[in-house]
GUMIZA-373566 format. One record per residue (C-alpha): residue in one letter; x, y, z. Coordinates in steps of 0.25 Angstrom, whole numbers, plus 5000, padded with zeros to 4 digits. Layout:
N
aXYZ ...
***
This chain:
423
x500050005000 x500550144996 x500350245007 x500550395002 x500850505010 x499450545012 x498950425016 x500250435026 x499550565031 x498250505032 x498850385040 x499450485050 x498350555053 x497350435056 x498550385065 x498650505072 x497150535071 x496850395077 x497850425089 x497150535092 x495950485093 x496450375102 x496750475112 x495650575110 x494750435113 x495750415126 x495850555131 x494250575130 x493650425135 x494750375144 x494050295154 x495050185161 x495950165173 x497350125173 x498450175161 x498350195146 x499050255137 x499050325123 x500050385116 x500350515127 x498950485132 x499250405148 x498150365157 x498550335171 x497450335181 x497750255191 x497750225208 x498850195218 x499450225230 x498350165240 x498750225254 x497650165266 x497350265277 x497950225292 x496650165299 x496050085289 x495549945292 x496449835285 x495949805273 x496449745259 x497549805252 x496849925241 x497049865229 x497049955215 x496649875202 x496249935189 x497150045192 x495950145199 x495350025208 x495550005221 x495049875229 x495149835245 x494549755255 x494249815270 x493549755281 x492949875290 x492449815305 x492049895314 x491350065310 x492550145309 x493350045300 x493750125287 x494750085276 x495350215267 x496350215258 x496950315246 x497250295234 x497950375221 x497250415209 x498550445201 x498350495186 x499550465181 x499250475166 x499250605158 x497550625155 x496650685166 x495850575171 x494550595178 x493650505187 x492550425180 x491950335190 x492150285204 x491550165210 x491850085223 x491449965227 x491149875238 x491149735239 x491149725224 x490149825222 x490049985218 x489650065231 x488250115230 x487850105244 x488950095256 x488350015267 x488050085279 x489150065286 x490250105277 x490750225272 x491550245259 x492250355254 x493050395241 x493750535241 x495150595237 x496250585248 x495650735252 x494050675254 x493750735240 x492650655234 x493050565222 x492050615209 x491950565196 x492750655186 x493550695195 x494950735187 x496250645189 x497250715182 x498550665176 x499750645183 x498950665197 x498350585208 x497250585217 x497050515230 x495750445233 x495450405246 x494350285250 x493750255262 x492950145266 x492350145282 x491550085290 x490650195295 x490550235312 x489150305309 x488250185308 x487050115316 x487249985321 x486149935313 x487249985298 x488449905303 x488649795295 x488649635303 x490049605299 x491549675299 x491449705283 x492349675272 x492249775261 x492949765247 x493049885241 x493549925227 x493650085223 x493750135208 x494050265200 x493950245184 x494450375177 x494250425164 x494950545156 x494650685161 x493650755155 x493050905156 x492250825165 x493450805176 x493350885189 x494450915197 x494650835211 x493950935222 x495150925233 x494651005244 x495951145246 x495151245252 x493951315254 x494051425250 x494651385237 x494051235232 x492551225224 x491351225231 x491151085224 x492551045231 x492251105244 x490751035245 x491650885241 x492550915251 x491350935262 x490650825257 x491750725258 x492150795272 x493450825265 x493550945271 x494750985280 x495351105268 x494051185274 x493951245288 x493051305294 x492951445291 x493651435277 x492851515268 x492451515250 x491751615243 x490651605235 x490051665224 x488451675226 x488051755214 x487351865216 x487351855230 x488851875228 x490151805234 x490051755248 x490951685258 x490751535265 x491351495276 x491551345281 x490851375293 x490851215299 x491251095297 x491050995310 x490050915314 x489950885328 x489050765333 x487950875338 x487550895323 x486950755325 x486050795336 x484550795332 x483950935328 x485450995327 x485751085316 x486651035306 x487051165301 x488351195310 x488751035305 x489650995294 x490051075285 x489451215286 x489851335276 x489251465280 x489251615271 x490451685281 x489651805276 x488251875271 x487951835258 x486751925259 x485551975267 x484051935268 x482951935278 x482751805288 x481451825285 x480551945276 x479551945287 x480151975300 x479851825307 x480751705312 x479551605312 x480051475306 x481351525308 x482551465299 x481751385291 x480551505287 x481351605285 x481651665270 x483251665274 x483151525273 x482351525259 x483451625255 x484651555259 x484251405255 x483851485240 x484551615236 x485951585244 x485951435241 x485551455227 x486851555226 x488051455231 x488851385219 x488251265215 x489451185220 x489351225234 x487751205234 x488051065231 x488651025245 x487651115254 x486751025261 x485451015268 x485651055282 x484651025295 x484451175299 x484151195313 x483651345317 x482951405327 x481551485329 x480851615335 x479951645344 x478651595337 x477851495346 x478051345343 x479351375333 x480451285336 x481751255328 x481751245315 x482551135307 x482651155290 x483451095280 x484351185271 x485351215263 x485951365267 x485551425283 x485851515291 x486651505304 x485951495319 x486451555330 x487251455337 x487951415324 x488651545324 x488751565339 x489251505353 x488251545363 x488951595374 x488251675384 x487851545391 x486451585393 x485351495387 x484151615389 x484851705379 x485951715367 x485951615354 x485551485362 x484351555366 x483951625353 x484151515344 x483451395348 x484351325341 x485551345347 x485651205352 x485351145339 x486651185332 x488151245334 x489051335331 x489551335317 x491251295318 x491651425311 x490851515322 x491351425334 x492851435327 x492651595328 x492051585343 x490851645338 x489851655351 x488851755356 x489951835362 x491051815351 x490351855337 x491451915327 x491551775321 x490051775315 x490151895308 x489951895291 x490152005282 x489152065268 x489852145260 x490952195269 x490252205282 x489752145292 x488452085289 x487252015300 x486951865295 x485651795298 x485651665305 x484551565306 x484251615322 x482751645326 x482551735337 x481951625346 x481451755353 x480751815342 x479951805331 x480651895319 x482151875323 x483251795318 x484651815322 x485551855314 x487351895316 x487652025317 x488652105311 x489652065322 x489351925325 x488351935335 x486851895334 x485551975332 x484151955330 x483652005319 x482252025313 x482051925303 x481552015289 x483052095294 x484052095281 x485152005287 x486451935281 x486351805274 x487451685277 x487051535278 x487751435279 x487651275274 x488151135274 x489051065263 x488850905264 
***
């Protein structure tokens, strides 16, 4: 066969042309584990490097097969029991990989349900939670941490008849990253990660880069740029008392200062308290519907305990919502030791709640106020708290512009600065 210079050209270019192609398939539907390899084109995802954490029950050696599996055996006896371990998700190729799926099983099959009385937890080595398209990019690694235990908070009726012998098997398949790929959300600081980082990092309790009192600003539109402050973070066993409020437990963010002002009420009336007033109706609407979407996806429901007026047969009021305003004890220590008179006599419930960490780390109490103060626009501004007068029927209590407390008519023009729950 005769092969003229133009059909030499013609040659070449289906050679190259296929070549590319080959790589373009690769580089656009890559979806394996382990190592392959064309031309200047290296995938190299793979795991090593388990390290067990001191305390763990014995248990089989970790084993990784199929290059992103990792399978063990434990036997957990007794609540308390747990087995944690970390292992290297090292990209050691040169394309950007990405995660595709996870899947875990127990005793041979994928974990839908945990019993009871286990708990099992996949994060990065920082509590991060692991997310399908989460970017592994070349030439780094990631540190994945699981954690299998046997869980202390249980009845007697959900422990299991027998010690029990759990095999256990973890996988990661990647894929080649896409426009889809998200970075990694490691917790640095609060003031400088994403609302969707800092919400990931609550939920998976990974939160010691935040401290109480760090603050982030936020942009709320038209209602302009604000400041949050971490204004809790511990829950003490009395926020498992029956009736207690669970607004001064977990993790509590609160506005450090007036976003706005508004009335408690148009008409000049605590009756209902809390729960009737228009405050709540505009903060649980027009505040709530003004925070970035990404921070609105971690506020939860919280128990809302708050306290009434004088109207006959009012007692406290419990509500459910997204965005509230403080109470009295929750900003102040009650110090003048007399039960006739100050917060614990005002607020009937004083009892049902506690002070907010940030306020008890300043020393804020009935006698020691500059720590309650917040700012609008420069100044020194009052700020509404959920308080009603129990010794009247048109007053709620509000902080003045010095930190101390004031009862206020309720269709009064007051500063606005709720607080609420990530979880």
């Amino acid at each position: 066969m005769i092969i003229d210079k133009d059909n030499i050209k013609i040659l070449l270019f289906i050679l190259i042309l296929g070549l590319g192609l080959g790589y373009a398939y690769i580089n656009s539907d890559l979806n394996i584990n382990g190592t392959a390899q064309i031309n200047s084109a290296n995938w190299d995802v793979h795991w090593a490097n388990i390290q067990v954490k001191n305390g763990s029950v014995s248990a089989s050696t970790p084993t990784i097969s199929n290059q992103t599996t990792v399978n063990y055996s434990v036997t957990l006896n007794t609540p308390g029991d747990y087995y944690e371990f970390t292992v290297d998700a090292i990209n050691g190729g040169n394309i950007d990989a990405m995660i595709d799926t996870i899947d875990s099983k127990l005793n041979g099959a994928t974990i839908t349900v945990l019993p009871d009385y286990l708990n099992y937890i996949v994060t990065y080595s920082d509590g991060a939670i692991l997310q399908p398209n989460h970017q592994l990019l070349h030439n780094t690694t990631e540190k994945y941490k699981i954690r299998i235990e046997y869980r202390t908070d249980i009845s007697a009726s959900q422990l299991p008849a027998t010690n029990q012998t759990l095999t256990l098997q973890f996988t990661v398949t990647y894929r080649q990253a896409t426009e889809d790929a998200v970075a990694v959300p490691h917790p640095v600081s609060f003031a400088d990660d994403s609302w969707s980082t800092i919400v990931a990092a609550i939920q998976s309790g990974n939160t010691s880069n935040y401290d109480v009192g760090d603050t982030k600003t936020v942009d709320m539109g038209t209602l302009g740029t604000h400041t949050i402050r971490i204004a809790n973070k511990s829950t003490p066993s009395e926020c498992s008392t029956t009736g207690f409020s669970q607004t001064a437990c977990g993790f509590v963010l609160e506005f450090a200062d007036a976003i706005t002002t508004h009335n408690m009420n148009f008409t000049n009336t605590n009756v209902g308290g809390w729960p009737a007033s228009e405050m709540r109706t505009y903060v649980n609407s027009d505040i709530y519907n003004a925070l970035p979407s990404e921070l609105k996806d971690g506020i939860i429901n919280t128990s809302v305990v708050s306290g009434h007026g004088s109207t006959s047969g009012e007692t406290n009021f419990t509500s459910t919502d997204k965005l509230y305003l403080l109470s009295g004890h929750e900003v102040w220590q009650d110090v003048d030791g007399n039960t006739n008179s100050g917060i614990d006599y005002y607020d009937t419930t004083y009892n049902n709640t506690r002070q907010l960490d940030y306020y008890s780390s300043q020393n804020v109490t009935t006698s020691n106020y500059a720590g309650a103060i917040k700012r609008r626009n420069g100044s020194n501004s009052s700020w509404w708290l959920r308080w009603a007068n129990y010794n009247s029927t048109k007053y709620f209590f509000i902080v003045q512009y010095y930190g101390d407390n004031f009862s206020y008519n309720a269709n009064s023009a007051g500063g606005v600065s709720p607080a609420f729950r990530i979880g």
